[in-house]
DOTORMI-542563 format. One record per residue (C-alpha): residue number from 0; residue in one letter; x negated, z negated, y negated. Coordinates in steps of 0.02 Angstrom, whole numbers, always signed. Layout:
<nodes>
   num   residu       xx       zz       yy
   NUM        a        X        Z        Y
...
</nodes>
This chain:
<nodes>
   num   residu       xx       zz       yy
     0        x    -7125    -4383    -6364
     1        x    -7171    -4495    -6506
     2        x    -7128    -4672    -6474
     3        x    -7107    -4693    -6635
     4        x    -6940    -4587    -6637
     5        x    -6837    -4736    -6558
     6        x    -6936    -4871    -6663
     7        x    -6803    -4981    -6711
     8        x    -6880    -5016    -6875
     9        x    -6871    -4824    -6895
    10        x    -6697    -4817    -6855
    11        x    -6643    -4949    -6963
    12        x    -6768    -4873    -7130
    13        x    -6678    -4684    -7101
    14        x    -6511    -4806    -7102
    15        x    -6548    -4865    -7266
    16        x    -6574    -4707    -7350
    17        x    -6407    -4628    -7297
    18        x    -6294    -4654    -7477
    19        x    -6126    -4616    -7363
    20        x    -6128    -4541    -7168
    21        x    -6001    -4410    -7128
    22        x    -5941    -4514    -6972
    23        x    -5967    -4686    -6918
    24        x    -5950    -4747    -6730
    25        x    -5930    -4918    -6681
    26        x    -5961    -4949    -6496
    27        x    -6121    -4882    -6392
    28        x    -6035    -4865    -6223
    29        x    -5979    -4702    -6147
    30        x    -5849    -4633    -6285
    31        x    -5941    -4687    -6437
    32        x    -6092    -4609    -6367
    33        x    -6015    -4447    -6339
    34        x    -5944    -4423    -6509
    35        x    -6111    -4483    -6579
    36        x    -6170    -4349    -6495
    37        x    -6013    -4220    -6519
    38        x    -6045    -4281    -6718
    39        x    -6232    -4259    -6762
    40        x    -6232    -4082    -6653
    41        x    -6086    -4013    -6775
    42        x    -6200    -4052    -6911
    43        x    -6100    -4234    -6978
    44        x    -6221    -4372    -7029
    45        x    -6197    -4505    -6880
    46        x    -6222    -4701    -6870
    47        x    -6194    -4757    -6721
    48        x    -6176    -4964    -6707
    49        x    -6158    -5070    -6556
    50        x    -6141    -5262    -6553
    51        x    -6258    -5278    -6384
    52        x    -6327    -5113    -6276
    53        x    -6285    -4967    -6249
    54        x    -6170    -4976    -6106
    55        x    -6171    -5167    -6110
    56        x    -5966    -5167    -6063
    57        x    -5869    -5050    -5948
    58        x    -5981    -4892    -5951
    59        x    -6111    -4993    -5828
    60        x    -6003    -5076    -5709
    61        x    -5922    -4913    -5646
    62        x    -5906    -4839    -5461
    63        x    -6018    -4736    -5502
    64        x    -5928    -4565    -5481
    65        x    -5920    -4419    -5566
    66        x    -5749    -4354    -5503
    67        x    -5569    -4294    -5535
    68        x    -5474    -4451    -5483
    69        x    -5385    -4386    -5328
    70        x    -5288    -4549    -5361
    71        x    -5230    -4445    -5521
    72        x    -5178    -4314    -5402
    73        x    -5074    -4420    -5294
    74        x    -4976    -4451    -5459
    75        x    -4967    -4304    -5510
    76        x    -5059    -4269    -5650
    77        x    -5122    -4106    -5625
    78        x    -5190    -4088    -5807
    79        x    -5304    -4217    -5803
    80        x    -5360    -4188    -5638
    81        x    -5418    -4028    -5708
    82        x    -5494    -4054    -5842
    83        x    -5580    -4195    -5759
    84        x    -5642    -4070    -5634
    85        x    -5702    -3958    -5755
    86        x    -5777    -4112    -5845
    87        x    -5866    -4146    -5691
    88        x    -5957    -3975    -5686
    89        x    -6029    -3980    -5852
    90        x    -6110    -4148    -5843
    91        x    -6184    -4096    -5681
    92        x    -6243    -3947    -5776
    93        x    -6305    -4048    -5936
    94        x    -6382    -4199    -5839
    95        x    -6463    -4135    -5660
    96        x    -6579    -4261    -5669
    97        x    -6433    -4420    -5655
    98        x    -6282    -4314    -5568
    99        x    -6287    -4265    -5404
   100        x    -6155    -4208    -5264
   101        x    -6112    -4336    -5144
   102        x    -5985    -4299    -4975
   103        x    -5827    -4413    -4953
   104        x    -5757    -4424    -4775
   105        x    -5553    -4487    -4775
   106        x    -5546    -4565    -4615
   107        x    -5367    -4523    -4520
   108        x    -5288    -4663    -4416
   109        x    -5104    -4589    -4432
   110        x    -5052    -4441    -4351
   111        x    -4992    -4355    -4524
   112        x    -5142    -4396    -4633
   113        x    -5252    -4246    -4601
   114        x    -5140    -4134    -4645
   115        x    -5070    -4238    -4790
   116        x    -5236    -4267    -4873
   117        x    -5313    -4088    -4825
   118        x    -5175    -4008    -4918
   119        x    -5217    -4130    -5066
   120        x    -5397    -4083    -5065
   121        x    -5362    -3916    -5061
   122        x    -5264    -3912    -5223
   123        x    -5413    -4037    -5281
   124        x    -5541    -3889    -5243
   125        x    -5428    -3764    -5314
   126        x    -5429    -3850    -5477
   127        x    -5624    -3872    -5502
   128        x    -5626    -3654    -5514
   129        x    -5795    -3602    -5540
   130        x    -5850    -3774    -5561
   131        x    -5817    -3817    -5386
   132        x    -5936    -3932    -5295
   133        x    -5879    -3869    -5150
   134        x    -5742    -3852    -5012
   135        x    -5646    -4005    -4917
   136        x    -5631    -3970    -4727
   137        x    -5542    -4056    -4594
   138        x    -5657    -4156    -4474
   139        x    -5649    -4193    -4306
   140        x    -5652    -4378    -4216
   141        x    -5819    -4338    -4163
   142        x    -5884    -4281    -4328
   143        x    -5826    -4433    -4425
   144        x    -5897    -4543    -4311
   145        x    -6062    -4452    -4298
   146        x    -6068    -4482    -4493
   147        x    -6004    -4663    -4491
   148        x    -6082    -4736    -4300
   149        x    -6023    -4916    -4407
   150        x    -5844    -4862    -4419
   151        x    -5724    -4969    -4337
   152        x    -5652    -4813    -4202
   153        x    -5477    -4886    -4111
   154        x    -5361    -4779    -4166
   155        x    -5448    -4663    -4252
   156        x    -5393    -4475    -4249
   157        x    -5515    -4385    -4375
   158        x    -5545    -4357    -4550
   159        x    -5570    -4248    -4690
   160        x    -5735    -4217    -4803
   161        x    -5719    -4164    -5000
   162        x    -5866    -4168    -5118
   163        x    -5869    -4265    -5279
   164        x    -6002    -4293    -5400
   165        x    -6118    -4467    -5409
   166        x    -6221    -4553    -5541
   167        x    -6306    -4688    -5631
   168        x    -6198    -4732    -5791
   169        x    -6310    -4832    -5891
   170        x    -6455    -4724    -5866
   171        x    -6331    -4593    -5932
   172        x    -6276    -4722    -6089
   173        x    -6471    -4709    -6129
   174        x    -6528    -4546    -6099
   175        x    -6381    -4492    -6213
   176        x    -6422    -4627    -6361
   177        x    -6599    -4524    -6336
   178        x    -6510    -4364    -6352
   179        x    -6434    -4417    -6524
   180        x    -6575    -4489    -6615
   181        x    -6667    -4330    -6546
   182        x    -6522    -4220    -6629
   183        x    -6545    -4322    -6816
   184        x    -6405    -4463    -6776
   185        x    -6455    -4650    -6791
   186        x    -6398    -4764    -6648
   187        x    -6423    -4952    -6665
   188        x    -6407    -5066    -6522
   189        x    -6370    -5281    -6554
   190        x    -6292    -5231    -6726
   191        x    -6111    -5291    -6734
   192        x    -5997    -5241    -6861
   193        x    -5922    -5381    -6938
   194        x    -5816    -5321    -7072
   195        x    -5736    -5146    -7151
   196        x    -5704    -5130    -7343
   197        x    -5570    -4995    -7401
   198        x    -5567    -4876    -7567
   199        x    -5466    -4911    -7712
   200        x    -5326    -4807    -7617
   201        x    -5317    -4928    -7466
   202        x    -5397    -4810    -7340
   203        x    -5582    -4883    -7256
   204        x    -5722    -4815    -7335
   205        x    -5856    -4919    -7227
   206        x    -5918    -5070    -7130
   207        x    -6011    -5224    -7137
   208        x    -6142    -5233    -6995
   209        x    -6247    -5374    -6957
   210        x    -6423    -5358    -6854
   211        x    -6416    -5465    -6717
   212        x    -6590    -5486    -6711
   213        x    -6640    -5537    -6897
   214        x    -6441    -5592    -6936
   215        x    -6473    -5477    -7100
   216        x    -6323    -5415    -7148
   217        x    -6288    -5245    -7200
   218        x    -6144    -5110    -7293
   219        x    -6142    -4936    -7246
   220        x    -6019    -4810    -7311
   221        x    -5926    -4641    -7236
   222        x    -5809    -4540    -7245
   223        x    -5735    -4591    -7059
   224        x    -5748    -4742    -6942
   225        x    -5733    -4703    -6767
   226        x    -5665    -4860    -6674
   227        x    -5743    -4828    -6498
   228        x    -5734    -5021    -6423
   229        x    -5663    -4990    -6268
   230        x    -5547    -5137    -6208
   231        x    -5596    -5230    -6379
   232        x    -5538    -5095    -6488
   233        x    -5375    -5205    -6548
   234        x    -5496    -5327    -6623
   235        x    -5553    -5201    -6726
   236        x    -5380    -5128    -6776
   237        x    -5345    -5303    -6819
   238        x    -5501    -5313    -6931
   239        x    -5455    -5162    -7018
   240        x    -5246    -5228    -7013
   241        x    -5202    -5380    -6954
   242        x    -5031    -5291    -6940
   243        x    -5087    -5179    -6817
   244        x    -4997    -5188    -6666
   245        x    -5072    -5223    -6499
   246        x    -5138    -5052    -6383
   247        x    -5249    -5094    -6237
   248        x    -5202    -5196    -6075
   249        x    -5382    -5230    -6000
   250        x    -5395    -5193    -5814
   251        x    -5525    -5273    -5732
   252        x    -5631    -5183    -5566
   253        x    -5746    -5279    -5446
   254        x    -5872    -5202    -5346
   255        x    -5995    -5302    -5209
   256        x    -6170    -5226    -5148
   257        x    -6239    -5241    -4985
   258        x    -6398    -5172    -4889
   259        x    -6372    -5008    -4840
   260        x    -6389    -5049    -4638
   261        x    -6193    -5113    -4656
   262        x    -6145    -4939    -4708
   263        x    -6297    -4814    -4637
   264        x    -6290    -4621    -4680
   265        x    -6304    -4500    -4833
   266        x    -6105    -4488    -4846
   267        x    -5963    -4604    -4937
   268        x    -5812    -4685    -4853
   269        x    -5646    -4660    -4969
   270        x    -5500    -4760    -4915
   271        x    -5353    -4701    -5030
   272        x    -5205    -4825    -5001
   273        x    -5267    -4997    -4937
   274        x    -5126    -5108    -4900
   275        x    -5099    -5184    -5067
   276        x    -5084    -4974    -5129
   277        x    -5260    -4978    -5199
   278        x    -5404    -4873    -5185
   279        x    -5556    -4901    -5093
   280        x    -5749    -4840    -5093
   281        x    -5905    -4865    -4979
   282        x    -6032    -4767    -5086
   283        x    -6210    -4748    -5049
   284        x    -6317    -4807    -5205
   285        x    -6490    -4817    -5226
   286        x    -6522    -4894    -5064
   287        x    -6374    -5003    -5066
   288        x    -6201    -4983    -5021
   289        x    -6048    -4995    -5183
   290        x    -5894    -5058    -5116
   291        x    -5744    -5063    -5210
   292        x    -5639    -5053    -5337
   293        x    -5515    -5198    -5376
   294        x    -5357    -5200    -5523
   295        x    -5327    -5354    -5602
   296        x    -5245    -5365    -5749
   297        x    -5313    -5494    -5880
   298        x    -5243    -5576    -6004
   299        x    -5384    -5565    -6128
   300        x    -5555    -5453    -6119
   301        x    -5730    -5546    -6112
   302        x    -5890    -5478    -6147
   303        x    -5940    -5554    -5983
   304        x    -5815    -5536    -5861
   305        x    -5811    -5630    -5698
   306        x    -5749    -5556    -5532
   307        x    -5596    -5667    -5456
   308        x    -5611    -5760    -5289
   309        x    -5476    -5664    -5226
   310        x    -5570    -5502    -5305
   311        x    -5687    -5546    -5204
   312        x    -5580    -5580    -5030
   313        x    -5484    -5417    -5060
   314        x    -5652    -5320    -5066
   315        x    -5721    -5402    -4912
   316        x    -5567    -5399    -4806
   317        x    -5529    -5228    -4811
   318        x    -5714    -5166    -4792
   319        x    -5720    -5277    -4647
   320        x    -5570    -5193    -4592
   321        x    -5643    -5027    -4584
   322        x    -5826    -5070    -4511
   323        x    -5890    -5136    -4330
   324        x    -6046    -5240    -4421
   325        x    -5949    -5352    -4519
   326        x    -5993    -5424    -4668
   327        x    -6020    -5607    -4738
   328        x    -6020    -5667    -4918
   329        x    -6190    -5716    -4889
   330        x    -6230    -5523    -4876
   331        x    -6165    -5500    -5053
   332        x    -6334    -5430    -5151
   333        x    -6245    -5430    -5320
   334        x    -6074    -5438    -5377
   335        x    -6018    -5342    -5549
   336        x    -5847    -5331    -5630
   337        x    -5819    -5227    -5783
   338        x    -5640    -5198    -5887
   339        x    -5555    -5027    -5903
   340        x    -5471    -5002    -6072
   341        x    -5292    -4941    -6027
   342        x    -5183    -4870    -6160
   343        x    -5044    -4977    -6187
   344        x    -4874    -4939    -6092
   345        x    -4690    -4951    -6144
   346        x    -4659    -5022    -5972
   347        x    -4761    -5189    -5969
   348        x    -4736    -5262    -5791
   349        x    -4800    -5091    -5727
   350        x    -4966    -5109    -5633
   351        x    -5113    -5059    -5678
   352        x    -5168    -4938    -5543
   353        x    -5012    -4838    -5601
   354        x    -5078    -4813    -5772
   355        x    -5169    -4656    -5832
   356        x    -5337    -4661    -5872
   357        x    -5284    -4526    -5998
   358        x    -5336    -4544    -6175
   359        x    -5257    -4595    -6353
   360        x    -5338    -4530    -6511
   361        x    -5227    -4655    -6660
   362        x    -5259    -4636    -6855
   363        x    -5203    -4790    -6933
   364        x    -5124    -4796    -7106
   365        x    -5301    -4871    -7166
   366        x    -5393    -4715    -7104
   367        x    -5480    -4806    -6947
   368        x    -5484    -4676    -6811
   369        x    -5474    -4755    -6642
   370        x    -5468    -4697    -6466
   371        x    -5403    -4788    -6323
   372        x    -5447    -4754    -6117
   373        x    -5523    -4610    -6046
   374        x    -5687    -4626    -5897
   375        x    -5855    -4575    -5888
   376        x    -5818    -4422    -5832
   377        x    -5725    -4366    -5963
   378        x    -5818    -4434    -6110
   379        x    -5852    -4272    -6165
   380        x    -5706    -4203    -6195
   381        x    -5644    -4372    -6262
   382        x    -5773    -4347    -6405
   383        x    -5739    -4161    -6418
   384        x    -5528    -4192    -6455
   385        x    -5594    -4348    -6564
   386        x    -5694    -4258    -6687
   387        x    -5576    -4122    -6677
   388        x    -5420    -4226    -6728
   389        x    -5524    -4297    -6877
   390        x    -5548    -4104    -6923
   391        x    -5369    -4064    -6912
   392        x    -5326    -4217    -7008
   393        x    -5437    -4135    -7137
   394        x    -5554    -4298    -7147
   395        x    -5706    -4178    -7091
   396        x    -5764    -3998    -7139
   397        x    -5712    -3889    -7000
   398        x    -5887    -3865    -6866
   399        x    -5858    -3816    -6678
   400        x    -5909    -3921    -6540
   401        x    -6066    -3869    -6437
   402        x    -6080    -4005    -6298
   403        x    -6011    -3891    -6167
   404        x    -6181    -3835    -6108
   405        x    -6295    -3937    -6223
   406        x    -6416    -4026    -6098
   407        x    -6438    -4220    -6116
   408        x    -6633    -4297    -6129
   409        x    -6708    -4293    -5983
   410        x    -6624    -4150    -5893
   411        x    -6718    -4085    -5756
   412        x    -6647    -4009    -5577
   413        x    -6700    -4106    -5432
   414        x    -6782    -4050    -5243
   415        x    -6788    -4214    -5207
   416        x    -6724    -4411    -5266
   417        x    -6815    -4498    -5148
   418        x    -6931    -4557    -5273
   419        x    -6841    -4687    -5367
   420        x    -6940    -4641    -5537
   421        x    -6831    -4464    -5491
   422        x    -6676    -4550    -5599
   423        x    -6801    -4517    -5778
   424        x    -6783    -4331    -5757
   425        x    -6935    -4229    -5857
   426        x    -6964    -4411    -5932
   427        x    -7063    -4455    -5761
   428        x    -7220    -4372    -5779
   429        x    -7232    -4464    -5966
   430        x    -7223    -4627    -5875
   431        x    -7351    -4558    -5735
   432        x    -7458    -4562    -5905
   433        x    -7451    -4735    -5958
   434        x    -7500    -4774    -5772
   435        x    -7639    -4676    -5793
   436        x    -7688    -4774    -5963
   437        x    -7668    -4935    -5880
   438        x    -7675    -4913    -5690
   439        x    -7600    -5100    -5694
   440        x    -7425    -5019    -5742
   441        x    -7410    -4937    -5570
   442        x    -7395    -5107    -5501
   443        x    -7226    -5164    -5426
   444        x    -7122    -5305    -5497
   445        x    -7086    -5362    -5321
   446        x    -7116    -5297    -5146
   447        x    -6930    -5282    -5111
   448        x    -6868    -5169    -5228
   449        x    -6947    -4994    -5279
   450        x    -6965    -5039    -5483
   451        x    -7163    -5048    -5586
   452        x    -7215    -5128    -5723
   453        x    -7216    -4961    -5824
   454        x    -7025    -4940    -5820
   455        x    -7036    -5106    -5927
   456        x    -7151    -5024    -6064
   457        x    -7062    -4867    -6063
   458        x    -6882    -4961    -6087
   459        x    -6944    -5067    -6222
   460        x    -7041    -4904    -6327
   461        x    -6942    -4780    -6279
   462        x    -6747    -4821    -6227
   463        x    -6739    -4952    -6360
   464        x    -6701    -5106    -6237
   465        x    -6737    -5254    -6361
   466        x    -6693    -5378    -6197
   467        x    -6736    -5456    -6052
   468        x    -6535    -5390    -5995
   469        x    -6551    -5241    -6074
   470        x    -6693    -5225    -5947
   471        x    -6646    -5286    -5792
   472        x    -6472    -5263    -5810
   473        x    -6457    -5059    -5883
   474        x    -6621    -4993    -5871
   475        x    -6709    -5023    -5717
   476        x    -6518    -5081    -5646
   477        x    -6609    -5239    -5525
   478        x    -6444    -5374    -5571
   479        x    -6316    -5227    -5519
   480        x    -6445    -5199    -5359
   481        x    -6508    -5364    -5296
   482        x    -6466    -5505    -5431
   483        x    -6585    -5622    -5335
   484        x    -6721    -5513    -5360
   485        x    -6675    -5497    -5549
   486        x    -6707    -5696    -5557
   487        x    -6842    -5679    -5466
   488        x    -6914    -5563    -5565
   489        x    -6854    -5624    -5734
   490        x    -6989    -5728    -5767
   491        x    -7131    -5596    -5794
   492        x    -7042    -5471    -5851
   493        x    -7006    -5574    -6007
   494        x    -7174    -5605    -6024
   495        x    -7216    -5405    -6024
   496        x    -7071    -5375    -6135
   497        x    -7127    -5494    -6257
   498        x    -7294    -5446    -6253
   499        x    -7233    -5266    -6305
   500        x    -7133    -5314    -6436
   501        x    -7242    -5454    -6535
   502        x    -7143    -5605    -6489
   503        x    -7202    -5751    -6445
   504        x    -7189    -5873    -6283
   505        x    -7030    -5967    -6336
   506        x    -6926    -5802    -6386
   507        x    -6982    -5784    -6186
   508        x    -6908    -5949    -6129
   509        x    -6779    -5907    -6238
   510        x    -6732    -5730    -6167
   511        x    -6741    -5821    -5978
   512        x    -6621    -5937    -6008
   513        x    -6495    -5811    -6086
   514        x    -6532    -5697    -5931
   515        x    -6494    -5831    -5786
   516        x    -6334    -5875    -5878
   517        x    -6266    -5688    -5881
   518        x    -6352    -5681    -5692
   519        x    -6251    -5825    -5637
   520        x    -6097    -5676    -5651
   521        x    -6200    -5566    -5531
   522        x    -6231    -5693    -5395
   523        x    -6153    -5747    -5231
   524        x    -6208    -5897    -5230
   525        x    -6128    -5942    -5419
   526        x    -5964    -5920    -5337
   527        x    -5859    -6049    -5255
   528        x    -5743    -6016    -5128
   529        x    -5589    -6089    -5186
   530        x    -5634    -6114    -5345
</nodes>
């Protein structure tokens, strides 16, 4: 692979050629990705802009699942528990390397739940069809606890076990950008569009993007902009019609690592009704334990969100409720809280756990094409009806999708992920290389946690991370892991990065300081109680 394919330099000289582009996508998280990718494998000519990273918002700060929503189920909502399913099959198909199975056990403390919630699971099997990841099972007292020896066991009457699918999203957010510039799309990250212009018949006919790293600012025509900004997409409706009315309520979910010895084993805890009616997960991680999720609904959305100090209580509370080895704040590793873009409701006291994550596809008068909610796991699909709507609405030639069983870079089935370099798919014997150019990249960053120096050089030449965040944060994922190690860490790393990318010793300094501010989000100790 030549490293000059995700040059930036490249990317932005191919940019500049392109007289119009068939379709347009602002946003480089999960959606925008996937229609970038839907887009440029139909044939369209595809610019892809985002303001920070790839995956920068929401598509980083997930649980981490690959799933149906059984929540979903509870409610109801058969179809998109389906096609969620289904979803869920071909991404574990397309990207082997990142998705993997993981078992859920539903421990039972009331007499009626495992029958209640083996019933559920059954229909939830039923509806994955061939796809199927495989069957749920009641579970004896004696099985859940030899699974979970930590689980708190008064009252305790047995459990159930369903299989779900688990992965890394960011990795995912980069291996597809890969996948797109590999196809003939161009996908800028820290280029923010700031500003549209419109035809002489009022309808948008391109943006104005600006390169965050030179402040340059550029125009770039097509025949469709795809608004795919997640819980910021109003802002750009607004940019495009400042009569637009307001769409997304912005949900925000908390999740708190710990060391795996709180939470030992291979298999996930799922709590589905806590007593404030909210989900909860225990996931195994990369060596770590997830917990959460949380629902808060915010008034505004930040780039930078901030987990609550009751977000943080509610988390800790009910884990502790579950588990004998309780847990302290001062076992938090990292904290991370990302925003879920919820299409708007009619009903606006109704909570946000009761909301759909269902998706909106809207074509405003101007011609901006946006789409509103959706998850990881159904990006996909969310792409798939996007481009398909802008085909119906005649603003593309008619070309079929092909993503169904078009594999994503890197896709390579697994024996084994006990080798952390495992996650890079047929990408890890390229970095085995650069060790063998320079034995010195085989070297850890830090005797704690599994990361070398070659996962720096390989970010920075080949998965286009222009940043000492876009490092730590979504490629090699230390702040979501261990945000002291991160700062610990910080340091050198900026060092290496500038050294492979010509800067200088201040743009270093520079890069630190940014880091430990956005760190300062990740880390226990930044938090007050009762602040």
């Amino acid at each position: 692979m030549a490293y000059q394919l995700f040059s930036r330099e490249r990317l932005l000289a191919e940019a500049l050629k392109v007289e119009k582009w068939d379709v347009i996508i602002i946003g480089g998280g999960a959606t925008g990705l996937g229609i970038a990718l839907d887009s440029t494998t139909r044939g369209f000519k595809t610019l892809l802009l985002e303001q920070i990273d790839f995956a920068k918002g929401t598509s980083s700060r997930s649980t981490k699942l690959v799933h149906g929503g059984i929540r979903y189920l509870a409610q109801g909502n058969i179809e998109l528990v389906k096609e969620a399913l289904h979803e869920r099959g071909l991404l574990a198909k397309n990207a082997p390397h990142l998705v993997k199975k993981q078992m859920f056990v539903i421990p039972n403390y009331q007499w009626w739940e495992g029958m209640y919630y083996n019933v559920g699971l059954k229909t939830y099997d039923f509806l994955a069809g061939k796809l199927s990841m495989g069957k749920s099972e009641k579970i004896s007292r004696e099985e859940v606890i030899s699974r979970f020896d930590t689980l708190v066991q008064e009252d305790l009457r047995g459990g159930v076990v369903y299989l779900d699918g688990q992965f890394d999203d960011s990795r995912l957010a980069v291996n597809i950008a890969q996948t797109c510039i590999e196809n003939g799309a161009i996908a800028l990250n820290h280029f923010k569009v700031t500003g549209m212009f419109k035809n002489e018949e009022g309808k948008l006919s391109g943006v104005e993007a600006e390169d965050g790293e030179t402040g340059k600012k550029y125009e770039f025509n097509a025949k469709l902009v795809v608004n795919a900004t997640g819980v910021f997409a109003d802002y750009l409706r607004k940019l495009a019609n400042p009569e637009a009315r307001l769409m997304i309520r912005a949900s925000q979910g908390v999740h708190l690592v710990f060391d795996k010895k709180f939470f030992p084993g291979k298999d996930a805890l799922m709590i589905p009704r806590t007593d404030d009616g909210r989900v909860l997960f225990a996931v195994p991680w990369k060596n770590k334990v997830l917990v959460g999720t949380t629902d808060t609904l915010l008034e505004k959305p930040k780039i930078e969100p901030k987990a609550l100090e009751k977000e943080i209580q509610f988390i800790l509370e009910t884990f502790n409720h579950y588990i004998q080895n309780k847990v302290t704040r001062a076992d938090v590793q990292s904290i991370f809280a990302g925003l879920r873009p919820l299409a708007g409701s009619e009903d606006e006291d109704k909570e946000t756990k009761e909301i759909s994550r269902g998706h909106k596809i809207m074509l405003g008068e101007n011609g901006l094409l946006s789409i509103i909610g959706g998850k990881w796991t159904t990006y996909r699909k969310m792409a798939e009806d996007t481009l398909d709507f802008a085909i119906a609405h005649e603003i593309l030639e008619p070309e079929k999708c092909i993503t169904e069983d078009f594999l994503i870079h890197g896709a390579k089935s697994l024996k084994s992920r006990e080798d952390h370099l495992s996650i890079y798919g047929s990408d890890r014997a390229l970095i085995e290389n650069l060790i063998i150019e320079k034995p010195e990249l085989g070297e850890k960053l830090l005797d704690r946690i599994p990361n070398i120096k070659a996962e720096v050089v390989w970010a920075v030449h080949y998965e286009m991370a222009r940043t000492l965040e876009d490092v730590l944060a979504r490629r090699l994922r230390v702040l979501f892991l261990d945000s002291e190690a991160a700062v610990e860490i910080a340091p050198n790393v900026a060092v290496m990065i500038a050294n492979e990318l010509g800067k200088d010793a201040a743009w270093a300094e520079t890069q630190i300081a940014e880091f430990l501010e956005v760190a300062a989000n990740y880390r226990i100790k930044s938090f007050k109680l009762n602040e």
